[in-house]
C-alpha positions as CSV (number, residue, x, y, z in Angstrom):
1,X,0.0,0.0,0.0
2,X,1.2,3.8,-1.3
3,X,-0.3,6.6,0.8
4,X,1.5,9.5,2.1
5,X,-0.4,9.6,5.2
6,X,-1.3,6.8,7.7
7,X,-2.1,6.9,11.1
8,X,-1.7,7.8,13.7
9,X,-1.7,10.2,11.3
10,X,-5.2,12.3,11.3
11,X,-5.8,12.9,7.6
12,X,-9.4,10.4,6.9
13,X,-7.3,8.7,3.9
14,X,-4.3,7.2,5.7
15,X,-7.3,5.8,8.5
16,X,-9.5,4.6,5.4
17,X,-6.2,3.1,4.2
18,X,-5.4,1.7,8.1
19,X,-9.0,-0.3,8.2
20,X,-8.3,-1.6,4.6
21,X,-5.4,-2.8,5.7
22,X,-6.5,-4.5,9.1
23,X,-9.3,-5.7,6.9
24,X,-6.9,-7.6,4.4
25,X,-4.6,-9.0,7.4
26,X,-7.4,-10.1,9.2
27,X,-8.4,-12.5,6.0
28,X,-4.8,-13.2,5.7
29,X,-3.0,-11.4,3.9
30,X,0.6,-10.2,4.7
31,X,0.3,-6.0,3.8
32,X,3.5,-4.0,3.7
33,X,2.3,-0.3,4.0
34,X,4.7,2.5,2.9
35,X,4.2,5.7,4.1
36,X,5.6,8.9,5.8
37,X,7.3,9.2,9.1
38,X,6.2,12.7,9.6
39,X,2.5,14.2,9.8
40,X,0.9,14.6,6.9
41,X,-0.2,18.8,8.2
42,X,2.4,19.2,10.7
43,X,5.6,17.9,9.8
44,X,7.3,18.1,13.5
45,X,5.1,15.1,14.5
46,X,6.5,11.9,13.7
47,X,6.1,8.7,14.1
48,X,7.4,5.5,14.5
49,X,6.5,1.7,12.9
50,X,4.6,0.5,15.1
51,X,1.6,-1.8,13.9
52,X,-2.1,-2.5,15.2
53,X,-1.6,-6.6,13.1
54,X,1.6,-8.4,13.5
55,X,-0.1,-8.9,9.4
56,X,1.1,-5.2,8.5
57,X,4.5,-4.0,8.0
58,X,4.7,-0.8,8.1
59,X,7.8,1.2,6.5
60,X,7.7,5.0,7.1
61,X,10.2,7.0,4.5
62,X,12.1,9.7,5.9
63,X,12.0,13.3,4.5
64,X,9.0,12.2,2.6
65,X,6.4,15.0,4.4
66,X,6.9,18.7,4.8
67,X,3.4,19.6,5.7
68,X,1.3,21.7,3.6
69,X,2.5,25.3,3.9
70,X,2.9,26.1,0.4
71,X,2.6,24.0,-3.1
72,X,6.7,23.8,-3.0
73,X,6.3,22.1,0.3
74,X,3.8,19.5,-0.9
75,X,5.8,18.6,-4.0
76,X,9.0,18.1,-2.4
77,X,7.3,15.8,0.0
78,X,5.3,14.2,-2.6
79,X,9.3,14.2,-4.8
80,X,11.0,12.7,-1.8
81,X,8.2,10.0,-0.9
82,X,7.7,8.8,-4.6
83,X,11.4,8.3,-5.6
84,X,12.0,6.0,-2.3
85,X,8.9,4.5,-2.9
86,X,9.9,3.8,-6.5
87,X,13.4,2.4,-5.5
88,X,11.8,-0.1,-2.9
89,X,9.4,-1.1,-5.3
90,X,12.0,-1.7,-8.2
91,X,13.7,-4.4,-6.0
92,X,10.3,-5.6,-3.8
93,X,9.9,-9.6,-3.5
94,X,6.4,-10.9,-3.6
95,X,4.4,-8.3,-4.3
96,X,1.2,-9.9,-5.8
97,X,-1.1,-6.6,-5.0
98,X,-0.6,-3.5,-5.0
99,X,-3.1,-0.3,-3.5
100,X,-2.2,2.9,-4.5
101,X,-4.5,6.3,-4.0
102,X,-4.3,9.9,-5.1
103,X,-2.3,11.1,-2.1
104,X,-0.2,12.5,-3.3
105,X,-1.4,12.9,-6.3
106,X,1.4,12.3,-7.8
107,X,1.4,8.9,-7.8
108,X,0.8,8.2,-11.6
109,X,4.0,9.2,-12.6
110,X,6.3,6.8,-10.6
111,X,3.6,4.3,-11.2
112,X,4.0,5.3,-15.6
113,X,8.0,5.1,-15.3
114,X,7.9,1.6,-13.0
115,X,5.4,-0.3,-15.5
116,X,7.8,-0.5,-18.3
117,X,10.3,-1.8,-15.9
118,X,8.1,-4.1,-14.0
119,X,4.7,-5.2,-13.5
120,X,2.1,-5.4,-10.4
121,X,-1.7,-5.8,-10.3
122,X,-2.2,-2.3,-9.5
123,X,-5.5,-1.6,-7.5
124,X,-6.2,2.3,-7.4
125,X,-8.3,3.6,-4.6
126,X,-9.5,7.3,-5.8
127,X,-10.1,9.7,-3.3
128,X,-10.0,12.4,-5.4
129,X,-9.3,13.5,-8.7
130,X,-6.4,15.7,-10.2
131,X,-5.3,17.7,-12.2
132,X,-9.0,18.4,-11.9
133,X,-9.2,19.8,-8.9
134,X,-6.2,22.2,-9.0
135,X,-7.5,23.6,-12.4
136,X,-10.8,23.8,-10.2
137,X,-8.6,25.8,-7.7
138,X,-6.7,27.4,-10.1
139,X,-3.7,26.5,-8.9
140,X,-2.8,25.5,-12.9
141,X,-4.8,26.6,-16.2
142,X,-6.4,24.0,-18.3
143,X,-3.6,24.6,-21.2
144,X,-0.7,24.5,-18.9
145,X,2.3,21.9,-19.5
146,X,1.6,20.6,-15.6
147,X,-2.0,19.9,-16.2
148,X,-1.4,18.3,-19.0
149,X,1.5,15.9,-17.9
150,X,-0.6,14.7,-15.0
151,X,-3.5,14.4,-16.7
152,X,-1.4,12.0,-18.9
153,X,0.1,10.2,-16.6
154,X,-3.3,9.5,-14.5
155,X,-4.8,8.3,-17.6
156,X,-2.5,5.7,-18.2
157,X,-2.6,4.4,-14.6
158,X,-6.5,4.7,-14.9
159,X,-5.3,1.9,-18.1
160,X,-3.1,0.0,-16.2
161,X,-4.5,-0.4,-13.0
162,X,-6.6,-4.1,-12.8
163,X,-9.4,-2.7,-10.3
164,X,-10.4,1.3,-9.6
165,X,-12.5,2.3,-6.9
166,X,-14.2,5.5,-7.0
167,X,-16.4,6.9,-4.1
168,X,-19.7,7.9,-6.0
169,X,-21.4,8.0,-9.1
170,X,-20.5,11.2,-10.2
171,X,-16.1,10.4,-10.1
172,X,-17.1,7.6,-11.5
173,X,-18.2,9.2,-14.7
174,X,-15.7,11.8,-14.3
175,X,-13.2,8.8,-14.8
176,X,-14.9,7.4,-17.8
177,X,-14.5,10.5,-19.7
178,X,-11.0,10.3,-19.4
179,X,-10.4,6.8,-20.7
180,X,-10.6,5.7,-24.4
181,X,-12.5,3.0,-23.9
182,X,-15.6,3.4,-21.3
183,X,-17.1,-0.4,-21.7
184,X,-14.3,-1.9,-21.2
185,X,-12.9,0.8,-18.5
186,X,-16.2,-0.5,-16.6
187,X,-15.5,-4.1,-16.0
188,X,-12.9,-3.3,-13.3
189,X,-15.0,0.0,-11.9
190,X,-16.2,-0.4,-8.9
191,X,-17.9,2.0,-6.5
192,X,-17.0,1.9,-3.0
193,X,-18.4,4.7,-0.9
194,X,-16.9,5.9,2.2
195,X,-17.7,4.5,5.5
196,X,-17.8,5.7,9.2
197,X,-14.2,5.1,10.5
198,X,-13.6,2.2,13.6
199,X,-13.8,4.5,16.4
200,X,-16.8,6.3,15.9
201,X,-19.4,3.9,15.6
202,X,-17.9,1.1,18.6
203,X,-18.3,4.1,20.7
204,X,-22.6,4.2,19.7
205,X,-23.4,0.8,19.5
206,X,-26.9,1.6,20.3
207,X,-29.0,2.5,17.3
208,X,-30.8,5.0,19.0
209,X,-28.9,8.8,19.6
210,X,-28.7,10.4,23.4
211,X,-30.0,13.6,22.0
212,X,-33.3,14.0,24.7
213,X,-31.3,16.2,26.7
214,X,-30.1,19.7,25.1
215,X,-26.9,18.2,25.0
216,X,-25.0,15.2,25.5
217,X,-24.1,16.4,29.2
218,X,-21.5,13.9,29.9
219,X,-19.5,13.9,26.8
220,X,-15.8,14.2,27.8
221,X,-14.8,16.7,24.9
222,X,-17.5,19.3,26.5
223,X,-16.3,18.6,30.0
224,X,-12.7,18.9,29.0
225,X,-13.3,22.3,27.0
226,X,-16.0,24.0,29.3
227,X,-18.9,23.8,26.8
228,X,-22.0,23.9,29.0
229,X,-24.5,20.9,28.5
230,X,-27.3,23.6,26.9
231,X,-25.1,25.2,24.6
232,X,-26.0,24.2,21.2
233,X,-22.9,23.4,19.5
234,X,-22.6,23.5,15.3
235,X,-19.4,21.5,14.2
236,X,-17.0,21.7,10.9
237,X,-14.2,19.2,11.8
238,X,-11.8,18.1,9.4
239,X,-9.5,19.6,6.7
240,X,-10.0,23.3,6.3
241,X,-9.3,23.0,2.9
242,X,-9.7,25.5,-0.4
243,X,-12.4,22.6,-1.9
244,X,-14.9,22.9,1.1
245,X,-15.1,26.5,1.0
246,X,-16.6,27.5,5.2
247,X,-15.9,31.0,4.2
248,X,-20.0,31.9,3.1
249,X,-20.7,30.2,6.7
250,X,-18.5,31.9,8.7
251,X,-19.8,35.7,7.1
252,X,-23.2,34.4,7.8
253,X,-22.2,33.7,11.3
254,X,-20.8,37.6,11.8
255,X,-18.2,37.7,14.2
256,X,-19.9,39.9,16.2
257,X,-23.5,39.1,16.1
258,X,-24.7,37.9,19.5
259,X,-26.1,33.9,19.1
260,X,-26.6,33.1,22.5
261,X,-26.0,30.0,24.1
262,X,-24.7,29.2,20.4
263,X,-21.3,27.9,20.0
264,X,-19.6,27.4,16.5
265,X,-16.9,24.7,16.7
266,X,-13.9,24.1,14.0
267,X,-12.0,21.5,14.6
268,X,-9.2,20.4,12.4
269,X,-6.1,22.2,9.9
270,X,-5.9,23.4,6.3
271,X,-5.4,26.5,4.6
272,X,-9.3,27.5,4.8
273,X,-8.4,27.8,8.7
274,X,-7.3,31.0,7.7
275,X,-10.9,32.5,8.0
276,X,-11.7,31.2,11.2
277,X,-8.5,32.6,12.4
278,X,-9.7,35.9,11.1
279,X,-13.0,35.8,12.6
280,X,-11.8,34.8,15.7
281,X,-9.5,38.2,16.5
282,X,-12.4,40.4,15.5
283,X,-13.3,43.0,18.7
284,X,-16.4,41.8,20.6
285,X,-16.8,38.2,18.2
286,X,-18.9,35.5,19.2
287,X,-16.8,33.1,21.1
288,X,-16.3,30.0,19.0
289,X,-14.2,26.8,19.5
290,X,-11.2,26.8,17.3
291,X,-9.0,23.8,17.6
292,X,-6.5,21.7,15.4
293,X,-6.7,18.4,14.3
294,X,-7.6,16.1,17.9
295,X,-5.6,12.5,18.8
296,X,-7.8,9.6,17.3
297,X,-8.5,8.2,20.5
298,X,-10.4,11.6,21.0
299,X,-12.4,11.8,18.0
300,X,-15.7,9.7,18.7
301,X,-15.9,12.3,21.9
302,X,-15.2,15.1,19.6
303,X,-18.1,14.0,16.9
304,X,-20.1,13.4,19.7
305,X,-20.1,16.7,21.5
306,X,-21.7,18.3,18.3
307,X,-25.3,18.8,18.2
308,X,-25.4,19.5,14.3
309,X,-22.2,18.9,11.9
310,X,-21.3,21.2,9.2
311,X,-19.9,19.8,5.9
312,X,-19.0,22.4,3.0
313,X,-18.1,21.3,-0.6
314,X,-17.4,23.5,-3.4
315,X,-19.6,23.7,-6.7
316,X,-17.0,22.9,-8.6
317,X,-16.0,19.6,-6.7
318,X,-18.2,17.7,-7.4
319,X,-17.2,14.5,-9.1
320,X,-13.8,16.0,-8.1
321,X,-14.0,15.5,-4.2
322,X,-15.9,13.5,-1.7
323,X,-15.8,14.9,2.2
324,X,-15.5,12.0,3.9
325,X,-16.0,13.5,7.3
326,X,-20.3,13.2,6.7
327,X,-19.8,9.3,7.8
328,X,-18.6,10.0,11.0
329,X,-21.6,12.5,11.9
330,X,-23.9,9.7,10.9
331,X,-22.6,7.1,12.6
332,X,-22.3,9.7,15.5
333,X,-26.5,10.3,14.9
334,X,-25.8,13.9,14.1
335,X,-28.3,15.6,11.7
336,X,-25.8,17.3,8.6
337,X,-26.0,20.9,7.7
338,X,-24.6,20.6,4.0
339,X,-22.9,23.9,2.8
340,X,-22.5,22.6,-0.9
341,X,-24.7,21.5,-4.4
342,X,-28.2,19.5,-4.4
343,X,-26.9,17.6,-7.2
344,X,-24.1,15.7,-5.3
345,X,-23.4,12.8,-3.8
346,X,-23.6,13.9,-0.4
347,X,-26.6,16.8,-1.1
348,X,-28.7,13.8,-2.7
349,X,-27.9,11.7,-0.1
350,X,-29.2,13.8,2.5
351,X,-32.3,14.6,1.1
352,X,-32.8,11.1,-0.1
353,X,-33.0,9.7,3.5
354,X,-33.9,12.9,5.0
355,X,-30.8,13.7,7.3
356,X,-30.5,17.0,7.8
357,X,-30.3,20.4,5.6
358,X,-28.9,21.5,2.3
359,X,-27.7,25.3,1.5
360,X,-26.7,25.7,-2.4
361,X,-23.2,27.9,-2.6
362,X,-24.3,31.1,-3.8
363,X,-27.3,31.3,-0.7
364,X,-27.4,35.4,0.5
365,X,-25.2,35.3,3.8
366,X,-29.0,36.3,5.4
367,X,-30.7,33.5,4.1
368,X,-27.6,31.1,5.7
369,X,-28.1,33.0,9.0
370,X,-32.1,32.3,8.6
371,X,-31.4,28.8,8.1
372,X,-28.7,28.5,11.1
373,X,-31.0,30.3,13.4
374,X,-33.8,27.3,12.3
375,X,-31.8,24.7,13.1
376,X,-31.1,26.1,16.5
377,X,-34.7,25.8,17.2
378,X,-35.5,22.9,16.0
379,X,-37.1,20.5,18.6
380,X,-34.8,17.8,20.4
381,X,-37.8,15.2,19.5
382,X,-37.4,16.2,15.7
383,X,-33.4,16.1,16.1
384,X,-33.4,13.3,17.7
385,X,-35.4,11.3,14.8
386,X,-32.8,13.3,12.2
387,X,-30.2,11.3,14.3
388,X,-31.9,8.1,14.3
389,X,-32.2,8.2,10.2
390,X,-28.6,9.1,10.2
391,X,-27.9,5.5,12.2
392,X,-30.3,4.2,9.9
393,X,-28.6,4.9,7.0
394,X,-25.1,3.4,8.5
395,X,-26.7,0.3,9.2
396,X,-28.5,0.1,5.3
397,X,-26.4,1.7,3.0
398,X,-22.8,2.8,4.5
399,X,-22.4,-0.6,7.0
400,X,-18.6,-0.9,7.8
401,X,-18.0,-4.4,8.0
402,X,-19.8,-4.7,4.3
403,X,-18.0,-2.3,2.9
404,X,-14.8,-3.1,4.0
405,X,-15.3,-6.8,3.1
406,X,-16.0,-5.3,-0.3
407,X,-12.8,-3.6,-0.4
408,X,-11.1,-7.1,0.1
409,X,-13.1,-8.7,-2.7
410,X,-12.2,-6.2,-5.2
411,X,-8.2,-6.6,-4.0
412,X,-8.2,-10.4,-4.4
């Protein structure tokens, strides 16, 4: 397995990529996972090789992550953990599989050079999709020379790869349209959505949300940060990044508009922090929560403590992108508040089963206040059967052990 970040590690790929992993030793196969020894967002952390399956090897590569300051940064970390990836995979001994993903996105180019030298059953995992999304950031024009060499390079991995696993429809068809072939590209698609990670559903094993109370009183991430158990608390955690724009949210907010026993929470790292931070040294501003990215063994707490999560995704991602920080909230029986399209994978999803609330980018900063100010007066009773959809919908649609098991299938 490729993939610049794994945990401990916070970023959701490297722990998508850690329950894959446990998922395949556990049915008995040997994985050797290599990966950075430094934080994917804060390069001072590091860590070591230690393992949760005596079945997974893990080899972190040194100077292979220098956090995500600027796009210099990312490439020489992406430079550094491609090359000694390719090196170890020139001379690697029974290798019958192996999983690569779009972090860093990179990864197509090592993987074009290596196939004329050697050969693997390639499986590629896609958690998103690039150069797309920088020319959807403008990071690089449609014409350039960059976007172009990586669009080439991605297409012929998306040839030689033996199985590729999207997350919805819609990258799914964003794939076809770059192959030559779309019937034949088909018989090794497969759609895997996303899942709700380990931790967060052991911790609610009951199918039924403690949401009678105005809060979940005894939560440890409210005790431990003073958040009183009748504050109502709206949550964005994750990856501040430039594709789930929170910037229309947090103008709505108005740092200095009085919201009562209303607490905005934002939780996590990214450049799109940026505006929080902003926000946050306004004279007289609301008080809000503003923390980085939490250990794993305090997430579940974290989720929990929330009474509604915010997810944001940008117009232009779609097909592009696919938050994965939604599951967790469900499995968590939180009712979503969806800054981002209708016509997406998570804004059908939502109103599909009926789990929460959609806002189309482009909504009047007035109209988003409107709607926050709703929310904050909905009943517990009628947020309460919002949460128990949300479970719902784990248990039908998004069930881990299912998913995961699919994930195996599609390796083997």
């Amino acid at each position: 397995m490729l993939t610049q970040a794994f945990p401990p590690d916070p970023a959701a790929v490297g722990q998508y990529f850690e329950e894959a992993a446990l998922s395949l030793a556990e049915n008995h196969h040997t994985v050797l996972v290599l990966t950075a020894d430094r934080d994917y967002d804060n390069p001072k952390i590091r860590y070591d090789n230690r393992s949760r399956h005596p079945n997974i090897v893990i080899k972190r590569l040194p100077f292979s992550s220098f956090g995500k300051k600027t796009i210099l940064h990312r490439l020489l970390g992406q430079a550094s953990f491609l090359g000694q990836s390719f090196l170890r995979l020139l001379w690697a001994r029974q290798v019958d599989r192996l999983v690569v993903t779009t972090i860093p996105a990179t990864t197509g180019i090592i993987l074009a050079l290596l196939s004329f030298i050697r050969s693997f059953h390639i499986i590629y995992w896609v958690m998103d999709i690039n150069p797309d999304q920088a020319v959807a950031l403008r990071i690089v024009t449609p014409n350039s020379l960059s976007r172009r060499l990586l669009d080439a390079v991605n297409r012929r991995l998306l040839h030689k790869a033996h199985r590729v696993i999207p997350l919805d429809t819609y990258m799914a068809e964003r794939l076809r349209r770059k192959v030559s072939d779309p019937s034949r590209f088909d018989t090794k698609l497969t759609i895997i959505p996303p899942w709700p990670l380990e931790g967060i559903l052991s911790s609610h094993p009951s199918s039924s949300p403690n949401l009678s109370s105005p809060a979940p009183a005894l939560n440890e991430f409210r005790q431990a940060h003073g958040i009183e158990p009748e504050t109502f608390v709206f949550m964005y955690a994750g990856n501040h990044s430039l594709v789930h724009p929170i910037e229309a949210i947090i103008e709505a907010i108005g740092g200095t508009l009085n919201w009562g026993d209303t607490l905005f929470a934002f939780i996590g790292g990214g450049r799109g922090k940026a505006a929080v931070e902003k926000w946050e040294k306004q004279p007289g501003a609301h008080p809000l929560l503003n923390l980085p990215y939490q250990p794993l063994d305090q997430v579940p707490a974290m989720i929990s403590a929330a009474d509604v999560h915010l997810v944001a995704m940008g117009e232009a991602m779609v097909g592009i992108v696919h938050p994965c920080k939604i599951y967790s909230a469900l499995a968590a029986a939180r009712p979503i508040l969806l800054y981002g399209p209708r016509h997406s994978p998570l804004g059908e999803m939502i109103e599909q089963y009926h789990l929460g609330w959609v806002i189309e980018p482009g909504t009047p900063a007035r109209n988003i206040r409107t709607q926050l100010q709703k929310i904050r007066e909905t009943p517990r009773d009628e947020l309460k059967q919002i949460g128990q959809r949300c479970r719902e919908a784990v248990h039908s649609h998004y069930n881990p052990q299912s998913l995961r098991m699919q994930f195996v299938q599609e390796v083997e």
